[in-house]
N, CA and C of each residue as an Amber inpcrd file, in Angstrom:
protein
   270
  -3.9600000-123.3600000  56.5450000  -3.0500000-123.7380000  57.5790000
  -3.5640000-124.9240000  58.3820000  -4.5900000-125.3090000  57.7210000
  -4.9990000-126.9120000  58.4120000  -4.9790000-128.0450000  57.8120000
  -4.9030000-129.0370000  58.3130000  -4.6680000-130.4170000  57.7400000
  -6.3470000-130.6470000  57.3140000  -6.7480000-131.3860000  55.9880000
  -7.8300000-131.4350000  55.2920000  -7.6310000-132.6880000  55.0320000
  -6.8570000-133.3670000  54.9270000  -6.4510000-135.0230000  54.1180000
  -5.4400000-134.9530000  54.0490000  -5.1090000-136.1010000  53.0270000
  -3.7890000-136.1620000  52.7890000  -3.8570000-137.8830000  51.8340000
  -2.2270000-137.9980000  50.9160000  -2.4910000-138.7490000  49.8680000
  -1.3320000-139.3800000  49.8650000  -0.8080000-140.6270000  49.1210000
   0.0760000-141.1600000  49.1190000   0.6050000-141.4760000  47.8220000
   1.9430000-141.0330000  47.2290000   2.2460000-141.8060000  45.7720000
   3.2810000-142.6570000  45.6680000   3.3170000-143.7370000  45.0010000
   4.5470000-144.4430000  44.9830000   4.9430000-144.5420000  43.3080000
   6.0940000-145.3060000  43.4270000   6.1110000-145.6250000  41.6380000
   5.4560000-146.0910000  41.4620000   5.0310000-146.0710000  39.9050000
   4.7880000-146.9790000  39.3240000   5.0730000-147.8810000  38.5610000
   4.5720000-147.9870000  37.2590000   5.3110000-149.0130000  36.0580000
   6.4610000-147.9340000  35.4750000   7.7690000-148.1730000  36.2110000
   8.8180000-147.2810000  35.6430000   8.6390000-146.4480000  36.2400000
   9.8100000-145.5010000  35.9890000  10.5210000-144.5240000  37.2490000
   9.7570000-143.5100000  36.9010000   9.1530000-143.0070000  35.7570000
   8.0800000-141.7170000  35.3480000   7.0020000-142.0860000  35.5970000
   6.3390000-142.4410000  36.2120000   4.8420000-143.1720000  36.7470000
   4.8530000-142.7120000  38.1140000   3.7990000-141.8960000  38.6890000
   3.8200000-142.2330000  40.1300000   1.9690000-142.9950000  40.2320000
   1.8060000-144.0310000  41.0210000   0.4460000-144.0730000  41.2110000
   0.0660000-143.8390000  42.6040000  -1.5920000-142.8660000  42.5170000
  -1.8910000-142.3370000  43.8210000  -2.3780000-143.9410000  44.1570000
  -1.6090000-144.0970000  45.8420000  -2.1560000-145.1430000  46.2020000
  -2.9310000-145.1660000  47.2500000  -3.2330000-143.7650000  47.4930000
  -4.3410000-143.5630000  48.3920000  -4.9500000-141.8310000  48.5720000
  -5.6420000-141.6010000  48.9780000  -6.6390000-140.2320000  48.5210000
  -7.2050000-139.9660000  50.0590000  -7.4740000-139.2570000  50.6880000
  -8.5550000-138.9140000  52.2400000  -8.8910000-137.2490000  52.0980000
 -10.0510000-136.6350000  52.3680000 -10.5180000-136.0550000  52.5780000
 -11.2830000-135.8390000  53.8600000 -10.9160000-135.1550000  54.6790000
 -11.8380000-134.8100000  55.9220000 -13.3210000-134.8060000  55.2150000
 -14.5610000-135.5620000  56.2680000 -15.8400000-135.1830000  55.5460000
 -16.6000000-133.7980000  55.9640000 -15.8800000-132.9690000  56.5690000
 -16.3890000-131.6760000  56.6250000 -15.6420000-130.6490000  55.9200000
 -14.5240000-131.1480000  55.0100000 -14.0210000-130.3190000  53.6870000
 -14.4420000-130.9470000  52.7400000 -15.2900000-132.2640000  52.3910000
 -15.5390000-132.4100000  51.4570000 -16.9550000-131.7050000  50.3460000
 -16.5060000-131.4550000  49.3450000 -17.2530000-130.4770000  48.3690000
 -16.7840000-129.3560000  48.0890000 -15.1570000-129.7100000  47.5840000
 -14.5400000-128.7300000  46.8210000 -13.1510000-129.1620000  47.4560000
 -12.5470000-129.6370000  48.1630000 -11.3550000-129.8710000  48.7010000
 -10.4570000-130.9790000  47.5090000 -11.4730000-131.8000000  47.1190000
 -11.3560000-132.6770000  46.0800000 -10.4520000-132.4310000  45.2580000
 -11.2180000-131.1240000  44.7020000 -10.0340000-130.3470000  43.1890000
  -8.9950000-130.1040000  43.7420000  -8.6700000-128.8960000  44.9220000
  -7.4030000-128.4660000  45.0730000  -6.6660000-129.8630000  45.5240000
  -7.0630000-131.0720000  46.0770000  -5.6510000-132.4840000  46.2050000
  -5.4860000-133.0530000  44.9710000  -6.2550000-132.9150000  44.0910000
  -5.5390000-132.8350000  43.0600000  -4.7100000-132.4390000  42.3110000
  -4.8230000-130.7940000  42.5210000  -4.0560000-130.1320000  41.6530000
  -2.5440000-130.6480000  43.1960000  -2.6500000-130.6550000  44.0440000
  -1.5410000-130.7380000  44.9630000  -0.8360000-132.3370000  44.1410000
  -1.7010000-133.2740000  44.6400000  -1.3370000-134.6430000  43.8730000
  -0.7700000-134.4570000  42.3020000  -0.6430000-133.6080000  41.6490000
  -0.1170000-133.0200000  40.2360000   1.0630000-132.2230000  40.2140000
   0.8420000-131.8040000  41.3130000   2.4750000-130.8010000  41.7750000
   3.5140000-131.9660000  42.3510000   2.8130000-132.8130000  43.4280000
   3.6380000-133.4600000  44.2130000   4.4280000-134.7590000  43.0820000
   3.8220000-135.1480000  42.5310000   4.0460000-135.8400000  41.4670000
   4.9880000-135.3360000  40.0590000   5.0350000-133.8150000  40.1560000
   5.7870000-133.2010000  39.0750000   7.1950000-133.2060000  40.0190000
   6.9640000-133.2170000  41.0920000   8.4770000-132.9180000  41.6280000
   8.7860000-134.0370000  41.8550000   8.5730000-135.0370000  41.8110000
   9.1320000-136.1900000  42.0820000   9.5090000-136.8990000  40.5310000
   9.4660000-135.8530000  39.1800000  10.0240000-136.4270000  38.3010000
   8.6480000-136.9520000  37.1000000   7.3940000-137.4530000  37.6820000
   6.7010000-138.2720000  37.2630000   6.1250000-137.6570000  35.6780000
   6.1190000-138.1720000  34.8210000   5.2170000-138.1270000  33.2090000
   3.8620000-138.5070000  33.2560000   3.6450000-139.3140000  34.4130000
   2.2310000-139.6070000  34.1700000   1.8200000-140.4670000  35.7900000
   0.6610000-139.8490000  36.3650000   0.1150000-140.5880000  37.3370000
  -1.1360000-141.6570000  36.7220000  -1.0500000-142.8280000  37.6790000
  -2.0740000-143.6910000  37.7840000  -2.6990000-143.6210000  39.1850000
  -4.0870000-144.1410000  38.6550000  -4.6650000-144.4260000  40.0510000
  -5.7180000-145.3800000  40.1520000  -6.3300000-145.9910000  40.9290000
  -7.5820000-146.7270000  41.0840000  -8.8010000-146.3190000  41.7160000
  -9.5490000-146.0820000  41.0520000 -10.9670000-144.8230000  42.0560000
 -12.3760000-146.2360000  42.0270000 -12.7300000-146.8100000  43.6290000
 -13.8200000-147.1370000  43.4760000 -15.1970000-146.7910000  42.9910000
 -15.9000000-147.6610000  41.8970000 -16.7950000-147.6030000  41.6020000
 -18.0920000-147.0240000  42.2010000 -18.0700000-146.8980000  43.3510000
 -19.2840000-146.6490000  44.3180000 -19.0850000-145.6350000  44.9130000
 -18.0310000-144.9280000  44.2780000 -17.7020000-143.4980000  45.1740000
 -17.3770000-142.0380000  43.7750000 -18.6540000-142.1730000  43.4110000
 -19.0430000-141.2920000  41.9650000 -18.5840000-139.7030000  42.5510000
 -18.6460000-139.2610000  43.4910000 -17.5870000-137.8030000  43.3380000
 -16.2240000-137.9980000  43.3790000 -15.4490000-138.7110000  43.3870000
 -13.8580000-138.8850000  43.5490000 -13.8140000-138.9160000  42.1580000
 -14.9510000-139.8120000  41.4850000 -14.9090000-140.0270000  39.9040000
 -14.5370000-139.1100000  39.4150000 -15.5890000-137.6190000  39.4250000
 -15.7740000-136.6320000  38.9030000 -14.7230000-136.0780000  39.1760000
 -14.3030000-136.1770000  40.5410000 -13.1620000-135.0410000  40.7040000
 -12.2020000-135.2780000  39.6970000 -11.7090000-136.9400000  39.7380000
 -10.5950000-137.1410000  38.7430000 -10.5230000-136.8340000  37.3690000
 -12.0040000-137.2740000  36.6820000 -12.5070000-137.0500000  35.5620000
 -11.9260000-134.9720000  35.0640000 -12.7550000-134.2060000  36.2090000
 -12.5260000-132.5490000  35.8320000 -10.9940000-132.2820000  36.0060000
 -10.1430000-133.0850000  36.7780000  -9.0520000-133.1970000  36.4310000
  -7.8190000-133.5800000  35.8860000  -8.7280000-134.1530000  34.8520000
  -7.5460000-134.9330000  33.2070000  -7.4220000-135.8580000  33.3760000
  -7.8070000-136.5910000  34.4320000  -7.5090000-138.0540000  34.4780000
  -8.8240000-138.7410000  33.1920000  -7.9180000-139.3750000  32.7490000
  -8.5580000-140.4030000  31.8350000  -9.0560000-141.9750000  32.1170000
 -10.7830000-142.4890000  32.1460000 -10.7780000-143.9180000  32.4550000
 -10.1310000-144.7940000  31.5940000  -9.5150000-145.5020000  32.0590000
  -8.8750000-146.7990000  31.2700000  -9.3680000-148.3440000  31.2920000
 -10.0350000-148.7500000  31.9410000 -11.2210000-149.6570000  32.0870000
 -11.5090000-150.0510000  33.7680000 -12.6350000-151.2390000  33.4470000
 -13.5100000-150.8430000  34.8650000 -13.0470000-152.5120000  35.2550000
 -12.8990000-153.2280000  36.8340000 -12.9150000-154.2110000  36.5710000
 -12.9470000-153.9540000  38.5070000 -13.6770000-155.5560000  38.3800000
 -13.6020000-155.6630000  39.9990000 -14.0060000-154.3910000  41.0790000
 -15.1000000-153.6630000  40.2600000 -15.3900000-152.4450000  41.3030000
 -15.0020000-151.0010000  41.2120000 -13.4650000-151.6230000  40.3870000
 -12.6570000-150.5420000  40.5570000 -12.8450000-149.6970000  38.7550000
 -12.3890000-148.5450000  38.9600000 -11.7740000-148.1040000  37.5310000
 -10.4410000-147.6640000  37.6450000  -9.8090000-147.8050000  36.9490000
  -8.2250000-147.6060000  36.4440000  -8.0800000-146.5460000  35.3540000
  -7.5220000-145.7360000  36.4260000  -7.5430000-144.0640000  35.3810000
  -6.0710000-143.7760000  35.0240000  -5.8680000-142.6590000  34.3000000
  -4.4430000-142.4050000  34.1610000  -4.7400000-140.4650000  33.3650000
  -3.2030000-140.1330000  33.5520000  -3.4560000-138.4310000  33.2750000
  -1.5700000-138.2380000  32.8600000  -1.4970000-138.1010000  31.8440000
   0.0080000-137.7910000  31.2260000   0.0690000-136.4840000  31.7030000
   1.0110000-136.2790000  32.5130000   1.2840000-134.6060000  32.5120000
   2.4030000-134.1440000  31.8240000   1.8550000-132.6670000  31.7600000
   2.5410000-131.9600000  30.2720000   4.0560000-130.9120000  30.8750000
């Protein structure tokens, strides 16, 4: 019943795309809050229609990695800092 973060999706390439265009975690929920905005960012994104989210996770911030990584997101290459992930949902 408390606010922990919160995330933002917009379209993306085409109307079945949503990309997260932003991610926050309170730093006193972080270390485990991670997974469940994901699985939320996977729901919120199923109701809005979407086949597949994108996102951009900085390089220098190796637990967001992981989180995305344990949650199906796939890297798609690295450039400018950033990596460019993606996760088809089923």
């Amino acid at each position: 019943g408390r606010e922990v973060g919160f995330f933002a999706l917009r379209v993306g390439v085409g109307p079945e795309v949503r990309h997260l265009t932003y991610v926050f975690v309170a730093e006193e929920m972080r270390g485990g809050t991670g997974h469940l905005m994901a699985r939320w960012i996977e729901d919120a994104a199923r109701d809005l229609g979407a086949l597949t989210i994108t996102l951009k996770c900085e390089l220098d911030n190796p637990a967001a990695l992981r989180v995305y990584e344990a949650a199906g997101f796939e890297e798609l290459s690295r450039r400018g800092g950033m990596a460019t992930m993606r996760k088809d949902l089923d």
